[in-house]
C-alpha positions in Angstrom: 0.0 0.0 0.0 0.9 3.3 -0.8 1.6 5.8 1.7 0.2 9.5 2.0 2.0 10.6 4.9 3.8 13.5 3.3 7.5 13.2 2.7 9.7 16.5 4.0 12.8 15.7 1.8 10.9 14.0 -1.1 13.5 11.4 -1.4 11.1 8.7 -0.4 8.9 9.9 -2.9 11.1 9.6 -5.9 12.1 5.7 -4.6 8.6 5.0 -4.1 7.7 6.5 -8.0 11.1 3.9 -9.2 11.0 1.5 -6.8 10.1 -1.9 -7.8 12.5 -3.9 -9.8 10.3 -2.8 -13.7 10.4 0.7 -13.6 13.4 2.1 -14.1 13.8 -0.5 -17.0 10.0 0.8 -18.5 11.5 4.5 -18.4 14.1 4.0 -21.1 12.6 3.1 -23.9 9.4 5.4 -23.0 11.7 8.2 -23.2 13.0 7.4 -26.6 9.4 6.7 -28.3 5.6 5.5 -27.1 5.1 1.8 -26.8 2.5 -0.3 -27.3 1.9 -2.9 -24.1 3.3 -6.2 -26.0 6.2 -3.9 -27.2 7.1 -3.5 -23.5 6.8 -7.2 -22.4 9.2 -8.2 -25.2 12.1 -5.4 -24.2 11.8 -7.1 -20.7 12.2 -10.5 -21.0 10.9 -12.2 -17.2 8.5 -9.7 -16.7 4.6 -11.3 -16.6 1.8 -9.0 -18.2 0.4 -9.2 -14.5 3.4 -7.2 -13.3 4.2 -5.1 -16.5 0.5 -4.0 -16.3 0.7 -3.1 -12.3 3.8 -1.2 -12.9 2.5 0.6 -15.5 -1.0 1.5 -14.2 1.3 2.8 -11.1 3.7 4.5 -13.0 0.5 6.0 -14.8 -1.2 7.3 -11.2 2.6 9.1 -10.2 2.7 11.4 -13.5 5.2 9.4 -15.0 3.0 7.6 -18.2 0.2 8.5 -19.8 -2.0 5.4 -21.3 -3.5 6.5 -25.0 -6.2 4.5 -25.8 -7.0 5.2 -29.7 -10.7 3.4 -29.1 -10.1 1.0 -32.5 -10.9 -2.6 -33.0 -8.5 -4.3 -32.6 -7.7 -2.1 -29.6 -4.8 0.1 -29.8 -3.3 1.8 -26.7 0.3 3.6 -26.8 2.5 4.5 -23.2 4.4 7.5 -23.2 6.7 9.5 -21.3 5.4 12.4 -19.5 7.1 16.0 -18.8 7.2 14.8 -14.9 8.5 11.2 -16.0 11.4 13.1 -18.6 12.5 14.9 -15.6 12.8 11.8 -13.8 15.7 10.0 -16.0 18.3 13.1 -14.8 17.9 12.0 -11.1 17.9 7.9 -12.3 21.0 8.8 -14.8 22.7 9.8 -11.7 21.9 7.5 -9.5 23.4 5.0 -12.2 26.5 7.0 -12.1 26.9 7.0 -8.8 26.0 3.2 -9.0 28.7 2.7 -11.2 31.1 4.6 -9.2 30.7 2.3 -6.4 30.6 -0.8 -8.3 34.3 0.4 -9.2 35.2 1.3 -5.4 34.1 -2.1 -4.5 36.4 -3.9 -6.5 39.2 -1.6 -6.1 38.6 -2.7 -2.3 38.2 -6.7 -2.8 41.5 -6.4 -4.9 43.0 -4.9 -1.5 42.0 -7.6 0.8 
C-alpha cells in the first residue's frame, strides 16, 4: 500500500515513484518513443503482463506515463513518457552513475583484501 503521509525531503517519494524492480527498466525506452503494451513485455524478457500491467498503471497514477487509448478494433493503446516522467531520468541517470562509481570502489577494495 501506498503511503500518503507527506514526505519533507521527497527522497522517499522519488524511490517510491522507481522503486520496484520494472520501472526504471520501462523508463528508457518510454523516453525514446511511445510503446505499445506487448512492445514492452518483449524489451523485458521475465517480466509477466500481470506485473508489466501493475507497474504501469502505477507508473501512470505518479505522473510518469500517460495510457493512450485510440478506441479502434482491434484495440490500440500507446504508453508515453510524460514531462514529470522526462525529468525523472536526470535524477535515475545519476543515480546510475553513482552506481557505477561504487561498483568500481568495490572492486578496487576486494583487490586490496
Amino acid at each position: 500500500m501506498r503511503s500518503t503521509a507527506p514526505d519533507d525531503c521527497g527522497f522517499a517519494t522519488a524511490l517510491q515513484a522507481i522503486g520496484g524492480k520494472w520501472k526504471t527498466s520501462l523508463l528508457w525506452p518510454l523516453h525514446l518513443r511511445p510503446h505499445r503494451f506487448a512492445e514492452l513485455r518483449r524489451l523485458l524478457p521475465g517480466i509477466s503482463e500481470k506485473v508489466l500491467a501493475q507497474q504501469l498503471r502505477q507508473m501512470q497514477a505518479d505522473g510518469l506515463i500517460s495510457r493512450h487509448d485510440y478506441g479502434e478494433v482491434p484495440p490500440r493503446v500507446e504508453y508515453s513518457i510524460t514531462p514529470l516522467g522526462a525529468s525523472l531520468n536526470d535524477a535515475v541517470t545519476a543515480m546510475s552513475n553513482w552506481g557505477k562509481q561504487h561498483e568500481r570502489w568495490k572492486a578496487q577494495q576486494s583487490i586490496l583484501l
